[in-house]
Residue frames as a rotation matrix with the C-alpha (Angstrom) as fourth column:
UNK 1
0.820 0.565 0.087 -12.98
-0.256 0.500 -0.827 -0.31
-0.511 0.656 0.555 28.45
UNK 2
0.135 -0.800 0.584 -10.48
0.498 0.565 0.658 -2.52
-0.857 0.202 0.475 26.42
UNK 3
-0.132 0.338 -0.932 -9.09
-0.779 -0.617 -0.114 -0.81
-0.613 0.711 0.345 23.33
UNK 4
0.875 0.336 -0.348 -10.67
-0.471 0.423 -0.774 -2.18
-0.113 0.842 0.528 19.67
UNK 5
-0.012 -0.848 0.529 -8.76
0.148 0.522 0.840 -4.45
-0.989 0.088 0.120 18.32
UNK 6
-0.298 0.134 0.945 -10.19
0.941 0.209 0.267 -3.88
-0.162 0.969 -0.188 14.65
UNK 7
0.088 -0.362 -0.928 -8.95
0.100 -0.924 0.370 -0.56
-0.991 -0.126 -0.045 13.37
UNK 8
0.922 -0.388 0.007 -7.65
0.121 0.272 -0.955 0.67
0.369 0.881 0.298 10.42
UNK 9
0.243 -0.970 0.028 -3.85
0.826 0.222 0.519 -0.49
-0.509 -0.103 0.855 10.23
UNK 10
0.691 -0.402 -0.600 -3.06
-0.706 -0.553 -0.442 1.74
-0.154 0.729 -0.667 7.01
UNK 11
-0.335 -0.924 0.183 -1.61
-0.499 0.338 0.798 -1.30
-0.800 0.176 -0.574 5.81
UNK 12
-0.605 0.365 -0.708 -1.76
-0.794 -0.345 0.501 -2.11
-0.062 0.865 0.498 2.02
UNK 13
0.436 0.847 0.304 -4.69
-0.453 0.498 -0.739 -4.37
-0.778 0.184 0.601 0.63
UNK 14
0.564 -0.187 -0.804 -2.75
-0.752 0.285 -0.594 -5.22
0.341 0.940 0.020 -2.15
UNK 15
-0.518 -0.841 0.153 0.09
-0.588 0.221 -0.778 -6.75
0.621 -0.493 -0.609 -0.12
UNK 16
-0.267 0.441 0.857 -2.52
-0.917 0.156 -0.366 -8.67
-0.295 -0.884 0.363 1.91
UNK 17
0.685 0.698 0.210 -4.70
-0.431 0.621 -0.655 -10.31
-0.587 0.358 0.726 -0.82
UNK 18
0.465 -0.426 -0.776 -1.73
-0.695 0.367 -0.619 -11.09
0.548 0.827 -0.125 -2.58
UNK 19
-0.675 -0.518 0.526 -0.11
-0.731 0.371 -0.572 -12.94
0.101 -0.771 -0.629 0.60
UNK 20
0.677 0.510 0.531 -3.56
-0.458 0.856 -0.238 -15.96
-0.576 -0.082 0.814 0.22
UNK 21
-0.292 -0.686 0.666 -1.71
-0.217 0.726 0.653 -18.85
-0.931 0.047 -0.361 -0.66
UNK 22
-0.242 0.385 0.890 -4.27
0.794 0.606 -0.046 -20.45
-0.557 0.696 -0.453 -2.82
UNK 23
-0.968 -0.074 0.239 -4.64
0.250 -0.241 0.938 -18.93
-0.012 0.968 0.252 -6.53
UNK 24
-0.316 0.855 0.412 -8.43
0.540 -0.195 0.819 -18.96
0.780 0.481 -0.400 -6.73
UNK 25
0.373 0.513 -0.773 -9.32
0.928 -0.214 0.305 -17.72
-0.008 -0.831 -0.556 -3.15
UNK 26
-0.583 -0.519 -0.625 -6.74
0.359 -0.855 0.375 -14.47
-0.729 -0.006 0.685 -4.01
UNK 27
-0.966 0.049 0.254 -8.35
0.186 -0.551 0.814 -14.04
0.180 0.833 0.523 -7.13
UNK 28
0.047 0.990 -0.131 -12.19
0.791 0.043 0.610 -13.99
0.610 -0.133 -0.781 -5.34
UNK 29
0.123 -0.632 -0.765 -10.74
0.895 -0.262 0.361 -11.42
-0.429 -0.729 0.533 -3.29
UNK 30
-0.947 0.034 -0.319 -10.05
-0.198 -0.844 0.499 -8.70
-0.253 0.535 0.806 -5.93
UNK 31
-0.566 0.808 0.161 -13.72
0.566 0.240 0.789 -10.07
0.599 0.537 -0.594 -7.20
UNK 32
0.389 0.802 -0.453 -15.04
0.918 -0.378 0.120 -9.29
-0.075 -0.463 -0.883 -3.36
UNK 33
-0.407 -0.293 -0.865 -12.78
0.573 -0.819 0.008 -6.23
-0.711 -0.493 0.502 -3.20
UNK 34
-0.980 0.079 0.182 -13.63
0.128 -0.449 0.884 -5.03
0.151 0.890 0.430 -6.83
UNK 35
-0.032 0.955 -0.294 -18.06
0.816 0.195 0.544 -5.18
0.577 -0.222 -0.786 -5.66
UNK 36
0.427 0.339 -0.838 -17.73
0.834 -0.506 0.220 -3.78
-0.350 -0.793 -0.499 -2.37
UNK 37
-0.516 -0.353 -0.780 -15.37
0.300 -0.928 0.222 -0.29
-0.802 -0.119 0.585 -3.96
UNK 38
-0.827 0.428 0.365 -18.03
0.457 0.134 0.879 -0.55
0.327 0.894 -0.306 -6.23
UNK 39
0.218 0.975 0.044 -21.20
0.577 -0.165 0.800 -0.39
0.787 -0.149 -0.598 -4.56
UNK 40
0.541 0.060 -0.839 -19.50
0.668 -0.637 0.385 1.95
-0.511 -0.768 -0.385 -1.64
UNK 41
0.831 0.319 0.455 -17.82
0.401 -0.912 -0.093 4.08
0.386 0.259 -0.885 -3.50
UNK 42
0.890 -0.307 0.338 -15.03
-0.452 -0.490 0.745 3.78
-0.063 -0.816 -0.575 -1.32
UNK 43
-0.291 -0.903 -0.316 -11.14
-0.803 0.410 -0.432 2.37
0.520 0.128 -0.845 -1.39
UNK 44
0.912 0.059 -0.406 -10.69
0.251 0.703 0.665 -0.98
0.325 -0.709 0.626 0.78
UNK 45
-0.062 -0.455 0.889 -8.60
-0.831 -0.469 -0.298 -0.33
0.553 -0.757 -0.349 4.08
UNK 46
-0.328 0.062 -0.943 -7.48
0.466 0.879 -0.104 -3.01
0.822 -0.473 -0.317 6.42
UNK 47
0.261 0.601 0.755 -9.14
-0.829 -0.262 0.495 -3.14
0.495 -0.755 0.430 9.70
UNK 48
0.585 0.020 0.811 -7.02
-0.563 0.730 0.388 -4.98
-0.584 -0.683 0.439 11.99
UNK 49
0.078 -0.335 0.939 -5.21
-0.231 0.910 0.344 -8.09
-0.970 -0.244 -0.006 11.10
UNK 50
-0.796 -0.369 0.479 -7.36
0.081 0.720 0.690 -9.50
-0.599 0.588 -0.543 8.45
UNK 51
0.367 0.876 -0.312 -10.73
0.624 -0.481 -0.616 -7.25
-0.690 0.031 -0.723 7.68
UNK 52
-0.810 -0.377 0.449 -10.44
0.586 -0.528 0.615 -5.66
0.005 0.761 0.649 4.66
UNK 53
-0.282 0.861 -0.423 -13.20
0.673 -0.137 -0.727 -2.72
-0.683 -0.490 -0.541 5.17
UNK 54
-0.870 0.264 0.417 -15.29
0.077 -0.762 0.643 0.37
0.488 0.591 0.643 2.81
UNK 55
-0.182 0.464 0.867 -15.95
-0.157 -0.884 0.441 3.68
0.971 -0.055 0.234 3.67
UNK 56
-0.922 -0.185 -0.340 -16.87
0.340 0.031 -0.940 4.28
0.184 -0.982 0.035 7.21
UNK 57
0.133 0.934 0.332 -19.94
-0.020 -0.332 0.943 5.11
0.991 -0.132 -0.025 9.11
UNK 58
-0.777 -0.316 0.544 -20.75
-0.496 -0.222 -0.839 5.70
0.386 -0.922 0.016 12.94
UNK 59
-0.319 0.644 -0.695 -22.20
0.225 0.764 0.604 3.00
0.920 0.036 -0.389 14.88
UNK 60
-0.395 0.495 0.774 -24.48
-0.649 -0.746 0.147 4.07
0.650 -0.444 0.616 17.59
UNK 61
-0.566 0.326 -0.757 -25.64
0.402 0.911 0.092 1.57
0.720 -0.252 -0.647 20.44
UNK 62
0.265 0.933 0.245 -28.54
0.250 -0.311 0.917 1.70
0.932 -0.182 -0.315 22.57
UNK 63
0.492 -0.063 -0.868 -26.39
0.838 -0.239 0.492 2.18
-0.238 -0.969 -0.064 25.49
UNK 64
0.989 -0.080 -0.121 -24.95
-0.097 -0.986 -0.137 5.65
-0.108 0.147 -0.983 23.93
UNK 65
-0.091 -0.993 0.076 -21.47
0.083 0.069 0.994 4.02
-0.992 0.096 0.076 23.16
UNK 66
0.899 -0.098 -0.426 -20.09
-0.426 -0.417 -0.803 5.28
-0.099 0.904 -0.416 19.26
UNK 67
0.094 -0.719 0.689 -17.82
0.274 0.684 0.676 3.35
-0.957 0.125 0.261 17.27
UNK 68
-0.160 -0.485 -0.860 -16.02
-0.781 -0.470 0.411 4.24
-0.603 0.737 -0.304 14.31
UNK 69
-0.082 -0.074 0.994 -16.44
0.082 0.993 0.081 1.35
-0.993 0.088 -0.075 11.90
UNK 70
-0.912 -0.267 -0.311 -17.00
-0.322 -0.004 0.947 0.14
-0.254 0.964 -0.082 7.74
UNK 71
-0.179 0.974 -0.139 -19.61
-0.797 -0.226 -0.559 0.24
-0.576 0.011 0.817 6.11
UNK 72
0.946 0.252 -0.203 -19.37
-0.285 0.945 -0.157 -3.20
0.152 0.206 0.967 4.43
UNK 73
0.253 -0.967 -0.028 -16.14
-0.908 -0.247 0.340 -5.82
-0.335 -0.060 -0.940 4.32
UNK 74
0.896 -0.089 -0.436 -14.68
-0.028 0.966 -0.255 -9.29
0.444 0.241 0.863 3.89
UNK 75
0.221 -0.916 0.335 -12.40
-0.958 -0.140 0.249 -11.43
-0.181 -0.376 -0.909 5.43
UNK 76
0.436 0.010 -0.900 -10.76
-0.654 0.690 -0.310 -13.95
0.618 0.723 0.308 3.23
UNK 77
0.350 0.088 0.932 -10.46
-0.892 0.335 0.304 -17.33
-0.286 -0.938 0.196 5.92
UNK 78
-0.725 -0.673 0.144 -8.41
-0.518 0.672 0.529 -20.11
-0.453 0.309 -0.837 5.86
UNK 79
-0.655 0.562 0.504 -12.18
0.409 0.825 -0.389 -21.97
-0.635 -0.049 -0.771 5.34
UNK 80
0.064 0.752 0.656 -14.16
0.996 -0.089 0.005 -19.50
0.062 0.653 -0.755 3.79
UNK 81
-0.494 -0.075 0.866 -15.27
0.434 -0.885 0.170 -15.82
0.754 0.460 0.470 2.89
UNK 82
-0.336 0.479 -0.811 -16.77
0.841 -0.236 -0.487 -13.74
-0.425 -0.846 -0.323 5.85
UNK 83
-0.490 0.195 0.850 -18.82
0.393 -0.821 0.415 -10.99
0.778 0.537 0.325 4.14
UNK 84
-0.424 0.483 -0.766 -19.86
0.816 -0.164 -0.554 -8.24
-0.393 -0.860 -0.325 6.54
UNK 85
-0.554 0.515 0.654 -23.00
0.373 -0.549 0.748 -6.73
0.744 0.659 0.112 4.87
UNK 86
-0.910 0.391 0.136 -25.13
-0.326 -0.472 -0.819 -4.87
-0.256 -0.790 0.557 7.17
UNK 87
0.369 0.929 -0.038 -29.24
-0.662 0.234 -0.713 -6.18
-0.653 0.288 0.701 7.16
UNK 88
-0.390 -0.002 -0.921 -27.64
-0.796 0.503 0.336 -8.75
0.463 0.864 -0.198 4.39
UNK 89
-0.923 0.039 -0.383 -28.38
0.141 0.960 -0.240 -11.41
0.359 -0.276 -0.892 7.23
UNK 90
-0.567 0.709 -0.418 -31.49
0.484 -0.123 -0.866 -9.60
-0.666 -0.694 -0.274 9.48
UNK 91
-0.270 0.586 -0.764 -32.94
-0.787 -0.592 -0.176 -7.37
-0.555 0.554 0.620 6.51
UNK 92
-0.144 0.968 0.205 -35.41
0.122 0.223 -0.967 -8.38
-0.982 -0.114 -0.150 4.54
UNK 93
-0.520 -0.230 -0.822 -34.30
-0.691 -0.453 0.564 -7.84
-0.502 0.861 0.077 0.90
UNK 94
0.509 0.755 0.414 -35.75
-0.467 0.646 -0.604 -11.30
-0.723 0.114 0.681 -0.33
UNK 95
0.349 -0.527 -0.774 -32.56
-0.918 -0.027 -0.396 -11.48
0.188 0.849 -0.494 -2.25
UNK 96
-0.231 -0.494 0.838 -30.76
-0.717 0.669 0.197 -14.38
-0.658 -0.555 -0.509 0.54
UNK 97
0.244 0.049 0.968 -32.58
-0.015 0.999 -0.046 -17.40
-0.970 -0.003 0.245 -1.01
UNK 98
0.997 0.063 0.034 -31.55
0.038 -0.055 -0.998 -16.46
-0.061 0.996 -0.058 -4.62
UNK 99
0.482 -0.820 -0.308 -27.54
-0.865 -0.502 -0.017 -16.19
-0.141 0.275 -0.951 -4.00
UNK 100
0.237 -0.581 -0.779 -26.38
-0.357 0.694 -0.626 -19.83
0.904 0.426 -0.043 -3.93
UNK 101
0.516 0.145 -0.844 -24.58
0.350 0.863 0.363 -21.47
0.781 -0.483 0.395 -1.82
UNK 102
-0.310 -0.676 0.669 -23.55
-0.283 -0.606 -0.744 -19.70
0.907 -0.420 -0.003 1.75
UNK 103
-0.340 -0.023 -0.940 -23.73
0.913 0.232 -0.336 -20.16
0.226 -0.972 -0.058 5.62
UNK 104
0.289 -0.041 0.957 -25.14
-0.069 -0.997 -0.022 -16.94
0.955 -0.060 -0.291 7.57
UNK 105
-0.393 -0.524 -0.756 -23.54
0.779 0.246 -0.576 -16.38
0.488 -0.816 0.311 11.27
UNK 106
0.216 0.592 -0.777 -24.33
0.856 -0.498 -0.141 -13.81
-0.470 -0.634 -0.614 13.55
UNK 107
0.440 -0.162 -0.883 -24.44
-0.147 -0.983 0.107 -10.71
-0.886 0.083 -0.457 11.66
UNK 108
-0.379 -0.811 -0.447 -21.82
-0.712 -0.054 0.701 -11.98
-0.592 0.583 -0.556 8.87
UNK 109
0.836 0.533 0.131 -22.86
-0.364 0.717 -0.594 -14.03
-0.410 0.449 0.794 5.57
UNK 110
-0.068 -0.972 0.226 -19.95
-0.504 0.229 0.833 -17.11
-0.861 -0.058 -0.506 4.79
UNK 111
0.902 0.177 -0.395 -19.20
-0.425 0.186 -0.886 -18.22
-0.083 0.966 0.243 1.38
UNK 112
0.573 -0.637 0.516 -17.10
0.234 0.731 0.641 -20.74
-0.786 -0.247 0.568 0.48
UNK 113
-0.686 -0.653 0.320 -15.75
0.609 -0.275 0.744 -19.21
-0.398 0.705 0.586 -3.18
UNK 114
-0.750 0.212 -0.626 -17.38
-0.564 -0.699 0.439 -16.89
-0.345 0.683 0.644 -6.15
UNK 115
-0.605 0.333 -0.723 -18.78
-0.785 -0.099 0.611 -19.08
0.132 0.938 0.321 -7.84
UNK 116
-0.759 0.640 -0.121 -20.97
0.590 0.597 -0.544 -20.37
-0.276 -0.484 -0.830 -5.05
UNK 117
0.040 0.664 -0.747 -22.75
0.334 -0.713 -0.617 -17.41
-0.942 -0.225 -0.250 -5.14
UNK 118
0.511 0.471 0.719 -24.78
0.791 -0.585 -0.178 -15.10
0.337 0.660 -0.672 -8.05
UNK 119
-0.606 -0.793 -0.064 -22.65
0.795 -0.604 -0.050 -12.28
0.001 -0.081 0.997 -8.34
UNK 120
-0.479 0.576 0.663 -25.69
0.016 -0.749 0.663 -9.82
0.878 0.328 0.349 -9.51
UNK 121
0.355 0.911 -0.207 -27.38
0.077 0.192 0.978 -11.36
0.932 -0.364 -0.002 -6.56
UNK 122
-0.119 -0.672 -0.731 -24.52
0.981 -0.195 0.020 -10.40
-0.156 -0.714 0.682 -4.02
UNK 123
-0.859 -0.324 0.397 -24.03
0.468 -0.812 0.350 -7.13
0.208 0.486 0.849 -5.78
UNK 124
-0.509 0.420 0.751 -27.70
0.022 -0.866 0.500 -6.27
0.860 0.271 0.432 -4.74
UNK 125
0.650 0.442 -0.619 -27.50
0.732 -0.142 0.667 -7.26
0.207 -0.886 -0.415 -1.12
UNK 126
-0.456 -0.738 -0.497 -24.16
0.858 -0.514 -0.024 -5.47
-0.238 -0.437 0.867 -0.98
UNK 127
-0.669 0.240 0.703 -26.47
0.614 -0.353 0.706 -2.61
0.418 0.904 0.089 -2.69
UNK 128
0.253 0.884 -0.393 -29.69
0.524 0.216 0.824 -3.19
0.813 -0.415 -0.409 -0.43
UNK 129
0.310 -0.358 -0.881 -27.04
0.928 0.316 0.198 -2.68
0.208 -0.879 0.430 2.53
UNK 130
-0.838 -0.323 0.440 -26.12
0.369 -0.929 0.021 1.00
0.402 0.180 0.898 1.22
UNK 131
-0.555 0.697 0.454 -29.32
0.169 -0.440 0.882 1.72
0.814 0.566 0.127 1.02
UNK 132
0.544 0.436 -0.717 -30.53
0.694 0.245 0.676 0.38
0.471 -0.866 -0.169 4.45
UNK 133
-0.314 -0.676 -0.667 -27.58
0.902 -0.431 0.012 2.74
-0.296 -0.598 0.745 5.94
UNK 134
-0.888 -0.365 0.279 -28.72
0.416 -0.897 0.152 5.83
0.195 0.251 0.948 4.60
């Protein structure tokens, strides 16, 4: 099996988000990073490249492979925000049609800035998503 490619680096988050060119997309960044060490509880850690992850959990698959992995993240794209909420895209929270304006993808919900999206209304899928994990 190939190895992962999305680890943690132990390289700094600060030193990343400060490395986005554009002014407002750095400062949504500390916005997503400030939420997610919020509602996990947990530092942000890169993962890889460009995955900025919190807290950790063990994925299980139906074929008995285990994967180390975060329990929510973001990666801040040249085009947009990748938020990786667990169940924020397949669960059922009833929260989706109330955040504004976003794209969902396979697993991953994409926002173009902050202030597409209801913050309170992010803040309780990123919430929903704890909640589903436990």
């Amino acid at each position: 099996m190939a190895a992962l490619k999305t680890t943690p680096t132990g390289n700094s988050v600060a030193a990343f988000l400060d490395g986005i060119p554009a002014k407002e997309k750095r400062e949504d960044a500390y916005r997503l990073m400030a939420l997610m060490e919020a509602v996990t509880c947990s530092e942000g850690r890169m993962w890889g490249a460009g995955i900025v992850g919190f807290g950790d959990t063990l994925l299980k698959y139906e074929s008995g492979r285990k994967l180390n992995w975060f329990i929510m993240g973001f990666s801040p794209r040249k085009q947009n925000f990748a938020l990786y909420i667990p169940g924020a895209v397949t669960g059922d929270t009833g929260l989706l049609h109330k955040l504004g304006h976003y794209k969902t993808g396979k697993g991953c919900l994409y926002i173009n800035k902050w202030s597409d999206v209801d913050a309170v209304v992010l803040r309780k899928i990123c919430q929903a998503a704890i909640t589903l994990k436990q």
